[in-house]
GUVODO-944054 format. One record per residue: residue in three letters; x, y, z of N, C-alpha, C, O in turn. Coordinates in steps of 0.2 Angstrom, whole numbers, plus 5000, padded with zeros to 4 digits. Atoms other than C-alpha are relative to their C-alpha. Example, Ala and Ser with C-alpha at 12.3 -4.5 7.8 and 13.67 -1.06 7.14 Angstrom:
% residues 2
ALA500449945000506249785039500450065000500950055003/SER499649944999506849955036499650055003499950115004/
//
This chain:
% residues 337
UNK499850055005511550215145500750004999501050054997/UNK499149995003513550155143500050014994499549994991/UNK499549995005514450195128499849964996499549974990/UNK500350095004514249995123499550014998499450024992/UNK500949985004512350015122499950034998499450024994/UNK500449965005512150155114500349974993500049994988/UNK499850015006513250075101499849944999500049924993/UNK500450065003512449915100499450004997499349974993/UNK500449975003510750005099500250044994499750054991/UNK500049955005511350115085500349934993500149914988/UNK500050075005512049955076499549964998499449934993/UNK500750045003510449885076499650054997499250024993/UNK500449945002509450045072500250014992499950054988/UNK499849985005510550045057499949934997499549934992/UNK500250065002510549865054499249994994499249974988/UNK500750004999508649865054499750014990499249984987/UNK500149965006508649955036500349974993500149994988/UNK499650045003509949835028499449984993499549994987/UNK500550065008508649745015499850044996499850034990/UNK500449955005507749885010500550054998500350084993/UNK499449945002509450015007500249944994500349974989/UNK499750015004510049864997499749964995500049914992/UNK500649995004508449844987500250074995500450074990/UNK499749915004508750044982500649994996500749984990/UNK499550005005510450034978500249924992500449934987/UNK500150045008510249854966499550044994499650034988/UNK500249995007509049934956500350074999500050104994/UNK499749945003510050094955500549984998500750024993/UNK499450005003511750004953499849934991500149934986/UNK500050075005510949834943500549975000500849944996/UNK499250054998512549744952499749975007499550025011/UNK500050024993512149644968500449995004500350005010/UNK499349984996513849634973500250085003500450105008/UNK499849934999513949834971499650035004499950075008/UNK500650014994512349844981500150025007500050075010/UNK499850014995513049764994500650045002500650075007/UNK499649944999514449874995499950074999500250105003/UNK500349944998513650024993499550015007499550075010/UNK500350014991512649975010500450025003500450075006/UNK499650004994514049945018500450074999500650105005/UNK499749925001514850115012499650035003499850095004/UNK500449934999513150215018499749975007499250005009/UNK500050024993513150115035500650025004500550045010/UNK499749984998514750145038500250095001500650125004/UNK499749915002514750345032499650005007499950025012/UNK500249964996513250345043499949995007499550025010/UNK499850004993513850275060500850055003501150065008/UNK499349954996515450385059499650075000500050125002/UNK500249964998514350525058499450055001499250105000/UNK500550004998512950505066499850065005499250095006/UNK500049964994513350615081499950084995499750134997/UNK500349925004512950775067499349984996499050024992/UNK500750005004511450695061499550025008499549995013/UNK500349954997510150835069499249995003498950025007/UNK500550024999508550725067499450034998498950035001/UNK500449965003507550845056499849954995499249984993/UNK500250035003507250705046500149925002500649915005/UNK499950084995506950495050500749974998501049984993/UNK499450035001508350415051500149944995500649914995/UNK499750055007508050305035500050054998500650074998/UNK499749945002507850475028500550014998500850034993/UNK499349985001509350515030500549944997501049954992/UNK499550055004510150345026499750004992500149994988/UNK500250015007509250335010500550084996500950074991/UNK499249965002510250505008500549984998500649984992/UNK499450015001511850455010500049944995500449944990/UNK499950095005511550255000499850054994499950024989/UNK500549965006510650414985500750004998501049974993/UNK499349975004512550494985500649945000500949934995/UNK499750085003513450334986500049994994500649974992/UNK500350075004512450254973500350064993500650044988/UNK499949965004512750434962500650005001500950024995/UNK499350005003514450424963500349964998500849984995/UNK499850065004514850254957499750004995499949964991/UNK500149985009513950294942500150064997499850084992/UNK500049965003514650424940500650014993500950064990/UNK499449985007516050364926499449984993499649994988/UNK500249995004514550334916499849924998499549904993/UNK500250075002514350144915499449985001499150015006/UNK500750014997512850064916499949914996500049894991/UNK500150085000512349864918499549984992499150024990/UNK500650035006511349774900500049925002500449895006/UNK500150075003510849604894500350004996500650054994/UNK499750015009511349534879499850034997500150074994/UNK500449975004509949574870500150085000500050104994/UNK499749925000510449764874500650024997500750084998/UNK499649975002511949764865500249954996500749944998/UNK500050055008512049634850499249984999498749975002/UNK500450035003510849574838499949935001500449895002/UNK499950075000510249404839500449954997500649974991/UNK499550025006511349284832499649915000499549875004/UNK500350065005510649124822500549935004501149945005/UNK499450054997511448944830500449994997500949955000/UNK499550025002512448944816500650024999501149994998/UNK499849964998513249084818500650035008501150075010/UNK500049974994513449074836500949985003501249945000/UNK499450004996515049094848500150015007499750055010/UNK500249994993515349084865500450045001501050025002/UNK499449964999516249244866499750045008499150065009/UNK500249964992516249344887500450044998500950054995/UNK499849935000516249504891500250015007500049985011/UNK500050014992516849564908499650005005499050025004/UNK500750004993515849554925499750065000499150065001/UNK500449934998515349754924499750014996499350054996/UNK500649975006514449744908499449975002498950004999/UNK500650044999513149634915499450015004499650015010/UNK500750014994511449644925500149955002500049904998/UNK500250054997511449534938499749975005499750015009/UNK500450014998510449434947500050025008500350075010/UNK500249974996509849434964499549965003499049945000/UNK500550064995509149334979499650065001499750125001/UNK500649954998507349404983500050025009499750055012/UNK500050004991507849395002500450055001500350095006/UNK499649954999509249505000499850104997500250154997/UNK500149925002508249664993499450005000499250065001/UNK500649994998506449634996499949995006500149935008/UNK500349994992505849675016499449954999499149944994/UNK500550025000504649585021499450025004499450035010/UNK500749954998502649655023499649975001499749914999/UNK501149995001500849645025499750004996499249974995/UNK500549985006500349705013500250004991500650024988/UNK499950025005500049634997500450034995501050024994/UNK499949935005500149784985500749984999501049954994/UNK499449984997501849824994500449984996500750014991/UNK499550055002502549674990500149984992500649974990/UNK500250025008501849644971500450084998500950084994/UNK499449965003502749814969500849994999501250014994/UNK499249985000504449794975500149934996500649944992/UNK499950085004504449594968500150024991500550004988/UNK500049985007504049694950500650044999500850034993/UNK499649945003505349834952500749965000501250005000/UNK499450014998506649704955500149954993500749924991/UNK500250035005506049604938500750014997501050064998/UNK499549965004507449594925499950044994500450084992/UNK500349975007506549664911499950095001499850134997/UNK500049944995506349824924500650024999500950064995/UNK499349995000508049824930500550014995501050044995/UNK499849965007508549834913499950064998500350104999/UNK500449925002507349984908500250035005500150085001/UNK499749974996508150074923500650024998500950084999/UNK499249985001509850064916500050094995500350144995/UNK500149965007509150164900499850075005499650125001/UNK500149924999508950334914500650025002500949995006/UNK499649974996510050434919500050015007499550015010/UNK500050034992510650414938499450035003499050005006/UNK500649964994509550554947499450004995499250044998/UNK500550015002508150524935499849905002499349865001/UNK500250104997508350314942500050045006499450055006/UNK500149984992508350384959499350025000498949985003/UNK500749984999506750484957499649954999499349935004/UNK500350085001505950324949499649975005499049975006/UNK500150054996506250224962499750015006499349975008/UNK500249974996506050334976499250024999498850005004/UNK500549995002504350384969499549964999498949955002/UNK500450045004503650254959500049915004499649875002/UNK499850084997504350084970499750035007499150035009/UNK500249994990504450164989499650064999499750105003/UNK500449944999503150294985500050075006499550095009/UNK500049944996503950444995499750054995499650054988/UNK500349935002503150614992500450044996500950054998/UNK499749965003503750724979500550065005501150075005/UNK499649974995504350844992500549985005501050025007/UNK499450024995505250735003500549964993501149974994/UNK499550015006506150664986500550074996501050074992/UNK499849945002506550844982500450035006500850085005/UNK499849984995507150864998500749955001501349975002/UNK499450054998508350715000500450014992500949984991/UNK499449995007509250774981500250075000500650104997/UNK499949914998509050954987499950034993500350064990/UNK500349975009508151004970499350035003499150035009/UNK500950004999506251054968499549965000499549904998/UNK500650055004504750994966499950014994499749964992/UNK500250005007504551044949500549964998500349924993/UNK499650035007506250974944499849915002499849864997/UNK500350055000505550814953499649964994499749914991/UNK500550045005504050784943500350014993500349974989/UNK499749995009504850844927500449934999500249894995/UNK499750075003506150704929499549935001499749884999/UNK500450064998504850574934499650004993499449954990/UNK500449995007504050624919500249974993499949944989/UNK499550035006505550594907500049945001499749904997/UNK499950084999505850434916499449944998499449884997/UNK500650025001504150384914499749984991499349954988/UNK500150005009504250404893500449955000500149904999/UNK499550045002505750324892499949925004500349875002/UNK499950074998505250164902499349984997499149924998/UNK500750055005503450154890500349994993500149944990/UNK499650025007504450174874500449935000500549894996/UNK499650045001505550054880499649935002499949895000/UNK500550044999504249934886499649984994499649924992/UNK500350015006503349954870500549954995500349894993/UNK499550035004504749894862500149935000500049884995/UNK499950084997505249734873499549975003499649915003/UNK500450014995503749704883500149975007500649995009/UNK499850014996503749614899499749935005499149925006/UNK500550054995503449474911499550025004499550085007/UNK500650014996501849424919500049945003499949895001/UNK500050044997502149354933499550005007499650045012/UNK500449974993500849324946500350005008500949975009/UNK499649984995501249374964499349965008498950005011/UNK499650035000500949234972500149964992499749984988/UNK500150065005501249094957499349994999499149985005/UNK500550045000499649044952499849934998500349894999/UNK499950105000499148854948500249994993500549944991/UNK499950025008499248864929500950035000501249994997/UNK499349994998501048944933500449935005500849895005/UNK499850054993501448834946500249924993500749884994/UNK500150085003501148674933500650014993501149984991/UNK499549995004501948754919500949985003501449955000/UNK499450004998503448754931500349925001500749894998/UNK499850085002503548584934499949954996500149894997/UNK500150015010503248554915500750014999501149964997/UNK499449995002504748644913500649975005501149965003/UNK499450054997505848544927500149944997500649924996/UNK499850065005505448384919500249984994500549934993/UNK500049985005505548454903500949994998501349954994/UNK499249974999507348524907500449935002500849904999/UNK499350024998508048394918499949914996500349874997/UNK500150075004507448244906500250024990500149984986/UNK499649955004508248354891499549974996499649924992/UNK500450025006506648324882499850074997499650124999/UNK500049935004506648454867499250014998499050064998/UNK500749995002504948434862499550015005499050055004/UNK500349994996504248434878500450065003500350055009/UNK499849954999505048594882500050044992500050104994/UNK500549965004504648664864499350025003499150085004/UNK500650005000502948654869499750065006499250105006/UNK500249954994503148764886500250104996500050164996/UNK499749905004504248924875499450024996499049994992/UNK500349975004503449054868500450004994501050004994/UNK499649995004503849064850500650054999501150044996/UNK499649955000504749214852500749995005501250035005/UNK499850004995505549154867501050025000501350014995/UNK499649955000507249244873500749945002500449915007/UNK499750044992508849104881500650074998500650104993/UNK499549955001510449224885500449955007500249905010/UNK499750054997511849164896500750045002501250025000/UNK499549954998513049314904500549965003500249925007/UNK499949945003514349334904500349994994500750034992/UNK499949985007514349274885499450054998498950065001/UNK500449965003513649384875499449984995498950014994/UNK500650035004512649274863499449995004499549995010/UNK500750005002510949264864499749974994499949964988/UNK500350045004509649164856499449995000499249985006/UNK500649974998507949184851499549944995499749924989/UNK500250065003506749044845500049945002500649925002/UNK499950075000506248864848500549974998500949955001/UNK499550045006507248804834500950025005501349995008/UNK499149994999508848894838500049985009500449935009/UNK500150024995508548864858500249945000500849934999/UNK499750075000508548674857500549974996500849924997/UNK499350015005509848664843500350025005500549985008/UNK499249984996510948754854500149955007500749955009/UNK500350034995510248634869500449944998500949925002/UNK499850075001510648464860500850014996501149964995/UNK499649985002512248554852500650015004500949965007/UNK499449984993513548664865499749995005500150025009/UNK500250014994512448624879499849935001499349915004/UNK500550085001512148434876500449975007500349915008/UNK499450004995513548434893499349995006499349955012/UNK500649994994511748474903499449974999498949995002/UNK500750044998510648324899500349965007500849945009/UNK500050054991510348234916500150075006500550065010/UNK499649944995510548414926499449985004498849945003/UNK500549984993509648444943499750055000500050084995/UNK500449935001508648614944499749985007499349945008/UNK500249994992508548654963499650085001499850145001/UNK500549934999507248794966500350055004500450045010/UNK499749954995507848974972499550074999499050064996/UNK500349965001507249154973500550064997501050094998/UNK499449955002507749274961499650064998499250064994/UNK500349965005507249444955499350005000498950014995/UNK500750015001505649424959499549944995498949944995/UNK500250055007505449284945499949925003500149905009/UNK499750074997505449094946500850014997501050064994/UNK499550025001507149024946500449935003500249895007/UNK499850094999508248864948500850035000501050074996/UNK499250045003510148814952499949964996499449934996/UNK499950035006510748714938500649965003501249985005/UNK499350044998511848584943500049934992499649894991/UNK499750045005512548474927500349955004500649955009/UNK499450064999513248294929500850035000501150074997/UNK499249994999515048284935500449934996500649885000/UNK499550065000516048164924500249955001500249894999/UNK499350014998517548154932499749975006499549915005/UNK500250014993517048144951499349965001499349915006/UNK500550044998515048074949499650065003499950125003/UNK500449944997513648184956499950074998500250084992/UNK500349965006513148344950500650075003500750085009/UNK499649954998514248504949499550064996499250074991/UNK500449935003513548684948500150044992500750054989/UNK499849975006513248764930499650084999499550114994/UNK500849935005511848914929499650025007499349975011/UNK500549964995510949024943499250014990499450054985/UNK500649985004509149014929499650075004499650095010/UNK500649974997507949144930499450024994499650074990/UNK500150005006506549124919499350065000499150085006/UNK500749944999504949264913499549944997499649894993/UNK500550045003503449184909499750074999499950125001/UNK500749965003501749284898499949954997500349914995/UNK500450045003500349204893500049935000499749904995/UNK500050064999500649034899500549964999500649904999/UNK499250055004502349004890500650055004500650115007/UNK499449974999504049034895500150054994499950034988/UNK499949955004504649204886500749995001500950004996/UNK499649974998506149224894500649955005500649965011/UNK499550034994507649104902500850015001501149994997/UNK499449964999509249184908500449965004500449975010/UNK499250024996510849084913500550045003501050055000/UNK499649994996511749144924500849965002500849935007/UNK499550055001513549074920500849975007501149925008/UNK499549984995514849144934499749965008499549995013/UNK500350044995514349004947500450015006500150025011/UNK499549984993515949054959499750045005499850055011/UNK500449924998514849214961499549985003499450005008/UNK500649984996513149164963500049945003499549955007/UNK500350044998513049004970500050015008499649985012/UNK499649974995513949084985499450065003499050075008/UNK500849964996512649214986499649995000499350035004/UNK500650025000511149114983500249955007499749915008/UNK499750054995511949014998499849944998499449915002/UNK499950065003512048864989500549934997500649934991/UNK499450065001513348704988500250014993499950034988/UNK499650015008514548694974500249954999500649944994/UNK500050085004514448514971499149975005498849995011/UNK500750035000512748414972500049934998500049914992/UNK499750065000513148244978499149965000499149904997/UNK500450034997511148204984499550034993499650084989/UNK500550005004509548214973499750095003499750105009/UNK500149944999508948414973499550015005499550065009/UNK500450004994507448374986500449995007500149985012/UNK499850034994508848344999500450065002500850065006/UNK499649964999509448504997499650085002499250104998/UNK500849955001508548665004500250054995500750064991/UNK500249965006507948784995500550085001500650125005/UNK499549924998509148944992499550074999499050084996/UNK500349944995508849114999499850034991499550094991/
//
């Protein structure tokens, strides 16, 4: 075998692994940007030193190693991603402000193509689709780093306590122990907020809702989107920090500082394991529609609970691989990754 080959086969052997290491590292960093840079930091550590990997263990194994220490060391100045809701009270429409907070404070979002593998097997998928949820991904911020590594490692890709104890170089005892903590701390914190119920695929009564809520949205009919929110229902809108919770306050804010996004477009995307829409707002100036919002909403019990704007379009519409202007009606446009 030349030199070449061997190095185009080890390119692809490392490749291969791409979706599922930055799977691991989003829900370890809660940044999809950072993610992706942490990949590419634990593909590159491990093509330059490859030639001392001894094969005592598989060769995800091992990368799951190096993307573990990666991922622990960019958390290790102590920050960690929230929502709004995790760091202000609700705030009433009267009261409200559009004030941002910088990019690192934020959880965010995430194409399902770019961290869910794709399987066989239902289970699999209905797991990894839930652990990439925001309301999850949240609850994760709330452990400390190698107590979110065991988690994930465990509880998402269901490796064996021992090979988990092996790849952080601990016990099994200290394993289970933190699996244990991690496990309180994400039912306290569940009890608290609770969580989407999303079926995996859609089911028909979701399915209808949804097209309830496109017409609802892009025909900016406030009653007819009261009708789909749950009363409790959540909107938030990183990277302002407001939040807003309630019908009333929702479409008040709707027909008030967002009255810019009657007539918008909602082009269907994949997020988070959630539904989700690009947002595109009339343009004006120019005519046709310009990008405003990566959506991604939670449904329980038949109502929207949960709708989360996503405001920084420069960022996502680029990673959703998706047009920054929307000159054509949304059916002409495909669907982003």
């Amino acid at each position: 075998m030349t030199e070449g080959t061997a190095t185009l086969e080890l390119d692809a052997a490392l490749e291969k692994h791409r979706v599922e290491l930055t799977g691991y590292c989003y829900r370890m960093l809660g940044s999809s940007f950072e993610a992706e840079d942490a990949v590419q930091d634990t593909l590159v550590r491990a093509w330059r030193s490859y030639e001392k990997f001894e094969g005592r263990s598989s060769l995800r194994s091992w990368l799951y190693r190096i993307a573990t220490n990666v991922c622990l060391d960019m958390l290790s100045a102590g920050n960690k991603r929230a929502r709004p809701m995790d760091l202000t009270e609700s705030t009433p429409l009267a009261q409200a402000a559009l004030s941002p907070r910088p990019d690192h404070t934020w959880l965010e979002p995430v194409p399902d193509a770019r961290v869910l593998p794709t399987t066989d097997d239902p289970a699999e998928a209905a797991v990894a689709k839930e652990s990439v949820r925001l309301a999850f991904m949240a609850a994760l911020q709330d452990l400390p780093p190698k107590q979110r590594a065991v988690l994930i490692l465990r509880e998402v890709l269901a490796w064996r306590a021992s090979e988990v104890a092996e790849l952080l170089g601990t016990s099994v005892a200290s394993v289970n122990s933190a699996l244990q903590r991690a496990r309180a701390t994400l039912a306290e914190r569940k009890d608290r907020a609770g969580d989407a119920a999303v079926s995996d695929p859609l089911d028909e009564e979701q399915q209808k809702l949804l097209e309830r809520y496109v017409a609802a949205f892009e025909g900016y009919d406030m009653a007819a989107l009261t009708a789909l929110l749950h009363e409790d229902a959540i909107m938030t809108m990183p990277p302002l920090d407001l939040w807003l919770t309630g019908t009333a306050d929702i479409t008040g804010f709707m027909t008030t500082f967002g009255s810019a996004c009657a007539d918008s477009r909602l082009v269907p995307v994949r997020a988070n394991g959630l539904p989700a829409f690009a947002h595109y707002k009339p343009d004006p100036e120019n005519g046709g529609f310009m990008p405003w919002a990566v959506q991604v909403l939670e449904i329980s019990d038949g109502r929207i609970t949960g709708f989360h704007f996503f405001l920084d379009t420069e960022r996502w519409f680029p990673l959703f691989d998706l047009p920054l202007r929307l000159e054509a009606e949304p059916d002409q446009v495909k669907e982003g990754v």
